[in-house]
C-alpha positions in Angstrom: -93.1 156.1 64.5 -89.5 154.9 65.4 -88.2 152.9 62.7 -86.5 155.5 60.7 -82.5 155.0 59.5 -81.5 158.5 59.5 -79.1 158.0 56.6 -79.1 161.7 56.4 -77.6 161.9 59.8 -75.2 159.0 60.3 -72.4 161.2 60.8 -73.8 162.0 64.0 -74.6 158.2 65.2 -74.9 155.3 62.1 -75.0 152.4 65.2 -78.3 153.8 66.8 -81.9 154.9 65.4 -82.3 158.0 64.7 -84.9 158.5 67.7 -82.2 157.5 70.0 -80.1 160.1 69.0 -79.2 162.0 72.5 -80.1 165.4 73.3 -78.6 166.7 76.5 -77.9 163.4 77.8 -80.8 162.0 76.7 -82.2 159.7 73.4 -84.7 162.7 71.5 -87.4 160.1 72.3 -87.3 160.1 75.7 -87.7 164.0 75.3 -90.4 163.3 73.6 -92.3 160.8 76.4 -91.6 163.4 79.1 -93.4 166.0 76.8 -96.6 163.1 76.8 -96.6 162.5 80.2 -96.6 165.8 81.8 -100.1 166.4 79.7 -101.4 162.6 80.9 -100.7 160.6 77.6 -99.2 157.3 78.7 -100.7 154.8 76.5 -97.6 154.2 74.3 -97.1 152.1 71.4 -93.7 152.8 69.7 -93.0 151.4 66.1 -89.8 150.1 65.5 -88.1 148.5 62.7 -84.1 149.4 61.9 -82.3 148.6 65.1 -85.4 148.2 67.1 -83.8 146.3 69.9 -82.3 149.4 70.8 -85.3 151.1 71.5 -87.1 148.1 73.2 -83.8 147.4 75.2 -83.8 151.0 76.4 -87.2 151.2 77.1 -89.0 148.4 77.9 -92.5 148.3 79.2 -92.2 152.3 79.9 -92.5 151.6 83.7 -89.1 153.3 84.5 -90.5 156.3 82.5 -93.8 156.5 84.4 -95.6 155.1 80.8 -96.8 152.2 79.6 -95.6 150.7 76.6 -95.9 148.6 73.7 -94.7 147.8 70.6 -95.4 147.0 67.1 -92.7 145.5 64.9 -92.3 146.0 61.3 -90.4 143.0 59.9 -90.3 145.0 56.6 -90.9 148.3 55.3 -94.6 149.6 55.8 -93.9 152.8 54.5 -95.1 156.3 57.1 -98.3 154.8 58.1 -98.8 151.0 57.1 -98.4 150.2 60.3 -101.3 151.9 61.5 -103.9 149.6 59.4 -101.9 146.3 60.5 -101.9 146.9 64.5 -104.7 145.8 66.8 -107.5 148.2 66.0 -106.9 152.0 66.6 -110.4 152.7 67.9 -110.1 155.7 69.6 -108.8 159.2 68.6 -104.9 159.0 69.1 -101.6 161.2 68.6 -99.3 160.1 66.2 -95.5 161.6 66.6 -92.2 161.1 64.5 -89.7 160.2 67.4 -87.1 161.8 65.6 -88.2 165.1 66.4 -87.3 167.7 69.6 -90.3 169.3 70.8 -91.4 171.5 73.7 -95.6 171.3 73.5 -98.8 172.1 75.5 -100.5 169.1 74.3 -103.8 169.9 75.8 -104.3 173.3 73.4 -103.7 171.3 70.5 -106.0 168.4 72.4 -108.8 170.8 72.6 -108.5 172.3 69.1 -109.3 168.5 67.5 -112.1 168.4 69.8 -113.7 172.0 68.9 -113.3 171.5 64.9 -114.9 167.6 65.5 -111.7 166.7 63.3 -110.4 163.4 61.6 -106.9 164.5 61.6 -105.7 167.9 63.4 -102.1 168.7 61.9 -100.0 170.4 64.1 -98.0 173.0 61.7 -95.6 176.1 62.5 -93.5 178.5 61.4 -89.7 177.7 59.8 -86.7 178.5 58.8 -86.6 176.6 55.7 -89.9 176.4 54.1 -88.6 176.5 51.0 -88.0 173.0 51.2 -90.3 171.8 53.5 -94.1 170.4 53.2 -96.2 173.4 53.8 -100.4 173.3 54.2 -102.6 175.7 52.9 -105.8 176.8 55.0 -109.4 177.9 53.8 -110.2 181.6 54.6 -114.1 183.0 54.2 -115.4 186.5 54.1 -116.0 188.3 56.7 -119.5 187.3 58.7 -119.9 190.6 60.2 -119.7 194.1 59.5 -116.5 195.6 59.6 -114.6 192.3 60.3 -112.1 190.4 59.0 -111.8 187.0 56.7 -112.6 183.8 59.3 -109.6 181.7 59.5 -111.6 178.3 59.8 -107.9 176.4 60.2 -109.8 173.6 57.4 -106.5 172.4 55.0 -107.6 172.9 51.7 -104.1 172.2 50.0 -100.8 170.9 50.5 -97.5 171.7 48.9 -94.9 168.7 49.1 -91.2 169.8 49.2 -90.5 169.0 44.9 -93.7 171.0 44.1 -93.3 174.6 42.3 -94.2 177.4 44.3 -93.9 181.2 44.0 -95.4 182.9 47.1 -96.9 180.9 50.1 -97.4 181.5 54.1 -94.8 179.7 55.9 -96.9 177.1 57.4 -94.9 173.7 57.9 -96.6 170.6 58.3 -94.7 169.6 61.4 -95.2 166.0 62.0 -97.3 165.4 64.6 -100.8 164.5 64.2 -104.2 163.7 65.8 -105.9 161.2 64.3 -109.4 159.7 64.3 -110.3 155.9 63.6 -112.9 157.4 60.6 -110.2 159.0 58.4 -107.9 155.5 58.9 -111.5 153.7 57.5 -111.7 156.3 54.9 -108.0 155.6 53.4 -109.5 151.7 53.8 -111.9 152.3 51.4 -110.0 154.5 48.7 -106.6 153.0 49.2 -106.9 149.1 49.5 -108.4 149.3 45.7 -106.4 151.2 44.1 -103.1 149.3 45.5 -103.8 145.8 45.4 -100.2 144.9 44.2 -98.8 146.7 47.7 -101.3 147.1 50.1 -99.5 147.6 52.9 -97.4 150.0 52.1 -98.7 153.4 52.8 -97.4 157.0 52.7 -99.0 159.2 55.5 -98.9 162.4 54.1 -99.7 161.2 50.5 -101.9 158.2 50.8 -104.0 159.1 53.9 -103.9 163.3 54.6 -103.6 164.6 51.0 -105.9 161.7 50.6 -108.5 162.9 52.6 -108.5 166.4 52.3 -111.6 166.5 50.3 -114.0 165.3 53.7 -113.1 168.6 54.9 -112.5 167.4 58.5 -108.9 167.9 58.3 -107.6 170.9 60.1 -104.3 172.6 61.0 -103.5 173.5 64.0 -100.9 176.4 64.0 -98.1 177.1 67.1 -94.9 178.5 67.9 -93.7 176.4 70.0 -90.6 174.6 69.8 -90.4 171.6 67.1 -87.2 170.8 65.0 -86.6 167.6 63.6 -82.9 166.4 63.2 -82.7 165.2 59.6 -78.8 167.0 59.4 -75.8 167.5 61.5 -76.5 171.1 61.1 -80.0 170.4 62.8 -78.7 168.2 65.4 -76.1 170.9 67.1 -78.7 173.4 66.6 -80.9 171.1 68.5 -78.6 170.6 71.1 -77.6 174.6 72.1 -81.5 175.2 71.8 -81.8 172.7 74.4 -79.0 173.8 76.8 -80.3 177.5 76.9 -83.1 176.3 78.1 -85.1 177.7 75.0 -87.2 174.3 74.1 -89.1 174.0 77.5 -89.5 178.0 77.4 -91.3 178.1 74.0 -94.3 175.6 75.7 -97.2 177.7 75.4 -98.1 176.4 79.0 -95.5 179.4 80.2 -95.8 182.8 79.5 -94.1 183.5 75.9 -91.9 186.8 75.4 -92.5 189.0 71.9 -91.2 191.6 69.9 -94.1 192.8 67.8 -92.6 194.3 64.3 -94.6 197.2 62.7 -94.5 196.0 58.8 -94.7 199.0 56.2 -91.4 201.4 57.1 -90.0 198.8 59.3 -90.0 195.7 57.4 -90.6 196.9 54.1 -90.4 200.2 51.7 -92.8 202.1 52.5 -93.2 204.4 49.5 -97.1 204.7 49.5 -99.6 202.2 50.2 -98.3 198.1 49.2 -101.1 197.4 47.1 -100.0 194.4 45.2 -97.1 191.3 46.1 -94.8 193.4 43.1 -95.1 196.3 45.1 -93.4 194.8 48.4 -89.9 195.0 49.2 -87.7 194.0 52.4 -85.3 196.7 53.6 -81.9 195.2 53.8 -81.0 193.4 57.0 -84.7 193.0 58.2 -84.5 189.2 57.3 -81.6 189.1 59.3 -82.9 191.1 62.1 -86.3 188.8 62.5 -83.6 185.6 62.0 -82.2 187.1 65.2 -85.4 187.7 67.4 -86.0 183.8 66.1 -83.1 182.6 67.8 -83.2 184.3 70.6 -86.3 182.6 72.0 -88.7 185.5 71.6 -91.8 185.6 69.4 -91.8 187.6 66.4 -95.3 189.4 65.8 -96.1 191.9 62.8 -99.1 194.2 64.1 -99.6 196.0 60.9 -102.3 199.2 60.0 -103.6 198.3 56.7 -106.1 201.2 55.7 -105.7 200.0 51.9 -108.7 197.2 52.6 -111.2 200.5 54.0 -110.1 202.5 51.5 -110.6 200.4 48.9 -107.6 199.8 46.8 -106.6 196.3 48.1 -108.8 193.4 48.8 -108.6 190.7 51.6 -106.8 188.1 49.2 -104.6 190.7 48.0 -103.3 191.6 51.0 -102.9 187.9 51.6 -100.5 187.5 48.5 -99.0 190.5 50.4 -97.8 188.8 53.2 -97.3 185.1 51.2 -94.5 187.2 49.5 -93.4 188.7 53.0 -92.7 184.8 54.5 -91.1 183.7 51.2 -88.7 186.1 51.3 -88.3 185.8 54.8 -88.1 182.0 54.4 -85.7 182.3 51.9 -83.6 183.9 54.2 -83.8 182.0 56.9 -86.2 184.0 59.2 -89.9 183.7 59.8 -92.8 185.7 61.6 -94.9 183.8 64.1 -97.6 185.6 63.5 -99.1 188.5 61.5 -102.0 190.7 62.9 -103.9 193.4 60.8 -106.3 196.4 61.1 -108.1 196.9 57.8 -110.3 199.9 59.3 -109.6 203.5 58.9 -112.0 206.5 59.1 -111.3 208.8 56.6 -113.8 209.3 53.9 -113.8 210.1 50.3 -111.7 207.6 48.3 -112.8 206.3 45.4 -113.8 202.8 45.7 -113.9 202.9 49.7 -115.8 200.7 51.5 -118.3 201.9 53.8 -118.3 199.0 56.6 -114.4 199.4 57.4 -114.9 203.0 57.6 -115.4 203.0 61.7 -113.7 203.5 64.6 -111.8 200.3 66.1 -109.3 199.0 68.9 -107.2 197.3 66.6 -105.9 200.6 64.8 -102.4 201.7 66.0 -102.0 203.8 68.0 -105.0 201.8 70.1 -103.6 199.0 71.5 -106.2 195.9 70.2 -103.4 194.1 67.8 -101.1 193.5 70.6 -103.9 192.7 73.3 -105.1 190.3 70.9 -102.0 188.2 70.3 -101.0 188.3 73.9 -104.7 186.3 74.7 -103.7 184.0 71.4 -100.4 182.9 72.1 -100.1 183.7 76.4 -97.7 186.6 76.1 -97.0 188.5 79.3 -96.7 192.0 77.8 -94.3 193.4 80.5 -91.8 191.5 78.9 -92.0 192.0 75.4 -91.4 195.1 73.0 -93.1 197.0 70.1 -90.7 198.6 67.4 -92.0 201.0 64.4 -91.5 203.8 62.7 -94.1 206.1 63.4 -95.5 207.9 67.0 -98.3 205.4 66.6 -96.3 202.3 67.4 -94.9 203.8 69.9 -98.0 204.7 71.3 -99.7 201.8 71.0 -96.8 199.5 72.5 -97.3 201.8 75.4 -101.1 201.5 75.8 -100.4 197.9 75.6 -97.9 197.8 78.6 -94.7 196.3 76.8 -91.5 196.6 78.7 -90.3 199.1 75.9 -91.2 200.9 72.5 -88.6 201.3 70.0 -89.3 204.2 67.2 -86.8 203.4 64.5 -86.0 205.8 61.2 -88.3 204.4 58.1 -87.3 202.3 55.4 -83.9 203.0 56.2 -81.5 199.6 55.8 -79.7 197.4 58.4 -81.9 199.7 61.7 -84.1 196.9 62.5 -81.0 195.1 62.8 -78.9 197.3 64.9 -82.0 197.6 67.0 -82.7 193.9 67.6 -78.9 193.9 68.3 -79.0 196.2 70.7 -81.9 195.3 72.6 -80.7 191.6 72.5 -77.5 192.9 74.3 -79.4 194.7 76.2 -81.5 192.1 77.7 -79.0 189.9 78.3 
């Protein structure tokens, strides 16, 4: 989709598209066809509409990009996806991209994931700095299935959030733009949307008209990542954009290489620990961590929390709880600026006697710090090479476990104690560099 203005942006370039914007030389969506091609996609068909000739001028039949391409013309405003139901017939599965956005991705994961889940539409979501006002997705979690485990993350969007709806605590999980979709959810929107919209038919709204839409098949899924995807709708954006790309950071984040993290012990480290955090009231940031995790954001590592959580054995918190737990935790992160890329839990402990306890996350695990099973497990997850990365906590048991894991380094810092984590991140930054 290419046809965008960019009014927000003009400042930057008002006598281009927005997709032609250049980034290191080069217009963002030609970027974005070098992502495509190194993962086989060259069947291109580029919508265009404002200033089209640009694009088509630039571009042409894709041959001098090692594509092929076409192009579909919108001689007036179709809104995000009416072009989809008046080009020739989309009758295979296909990836649909905004070409206003800088992106670094393994294409094949998120390939695969739309193939295991037997999907309609796979949305690629992440992670952001500003989720506060962004379009965030909300995912089904079910019990357990087996003894001792934990909830199933089944990736199946149950909600969505658009940017003007209230909100109090919610994961930071961004709708990022970039979709697979299959020809049955574009038949399904045929069938509920034509009827209801006789006086505009062919004007229809992605997000609203055909994935909120069809949200109730249940074949709509979400496929999480930290890799690199910013779009460019403000200056601010754009330079951003542009430093990210000269260090090199964009093409680093692909999860085809080897990703760097700092995992981030949570109670004593990020938060007051003053007793077990039992309830989303109960949960506070220690000055500067927000800042701190902003830091490790920037800096092209992955920010990991790998948390003990003994409150779900002992029987004082409950799965959702401890979700609403860690909803608040990326709000106020979000609201900040900063974001985790992913949060890992043990919910295990062996101590008996607690009123309330519950029997089947009373065993011994891997996962429990000072074992090393968190750390091992988001390593296989998002391809972290260990030796490079670094666990920092408060307690011997980080320590320990960052060490059983083989991490470059463990950090203990002093607990609950304000502006450490971010004299540590400073410091190791430095460090590094």
């Amino acid at each position: 989709m290419a046809g965008g203005k960019g009014t927000r942006i003009s400042s930057i370039a008002s006598d281009i598209p927005k997709p032609m914007i250049r980034i290191g030389g080069c217009p963002v969506l030609e970027h974005q066809i070098a992502n495509l091609k190194a993962y086989g996609l060259t069947d291109i068909t580029l919508v265009i509409g404002h200033l089209g000739n640009v694009i088509s001028d630039y571009f042409g039949d894709g041959s001098r990009f090692g594509v092929s391409i076409s192009y579909f013309v919108e001689d007036h405003p179709l809104g995000t996806a009416g072009a989809l139901f008046k080009m020739p017939l989309l009758d295979e599965d296909f990836l649909l991209l905004c070409g206003d956005v800088m992106l670094g991705v393994d294409f094949s994961r998120f390939i695969q994931f739309h193939k295991d889940h037997h999907a309609w539409a796979s949305l690629m979501a992440h992670p952001n700095s500003h989720p506060y006002d962004s379009s965030l997705l909300i995912t089904e979690q079910l019990p357990p299935s087996v003894k001792g485990g934990q909830p199933i993350e089944t990736h199946r969007v149950t909600g969505w959030l658009g940017k003007d709806e209230e909100r109090l605590y919610y994961q930071n999980l961004v709708n990022a733009g970039i979709e697979i979709i299959s020809p049955q959810l574009l038949e399904e929107t045929r069938k509920q949307f034509i009827p209801r919209h006789q006086d505009q038919p062919d004007k229809v709204d992605l997000d609203r008209d055909v994935l909120k839409a069809g949200l109730g098949t249940g074949r709509i899924f979400a496929y999480k990542t930290p890799e690199y995807i910013k779009d460019m709708g403000t200056p601010d954006r754009y330079y951003s954009v542009e430093n990210d790309y000269r260090s090199g950071k964009i093409e680093a984040r692909n999860l085809h290489h080897p990703q760097k993290a700092i995992f981030l012990d949570r109670d004593g480290t990020i938060n007051k620990h003053a007793g077990f955090v039992t309830h989303p009231d109960e949960f506070q940031l220690i000055p500067g961590t927000a800042e701190a995790i902003a830091l490790i954001n920037q800096s092209g590592y992955m920010a990991v929390v790998v948390s003990n959580q003994p409150i779900i054995a002992r029987g004082s918190c409950t799965f959702e709880e401890l979700k609403k737990i860690h909803d608040k935790m990326e709000t106020e992160l979000g609201r900040q600026g900063a974001f985790v890329d992913a949060i890992y839990y043990c919910p295990h402990h062996t101590d008996k006697g607690f009123a309330g306890e519950r029997a089947d996350y009373k065993i011994h695990c891997d996962c429990r710090k000072p074992q090393p099973g968190m750390l091992l497990q988001a390593a296989h997850d998002w391809n972290i090479d260990l030796k490079e990365s670094y666990m920092i906590g408060d307690t011997v048991r980080d320590v320990e476990a960052g060490h059983r894991a083989g991490v470059r380094k463990s950090i203990q810092v002093k607990p609950n104690t304000p502006g450490i984590l971010l004299r540590t991140i400073k410091q190791l930054l430095q460090e590094k560099n």
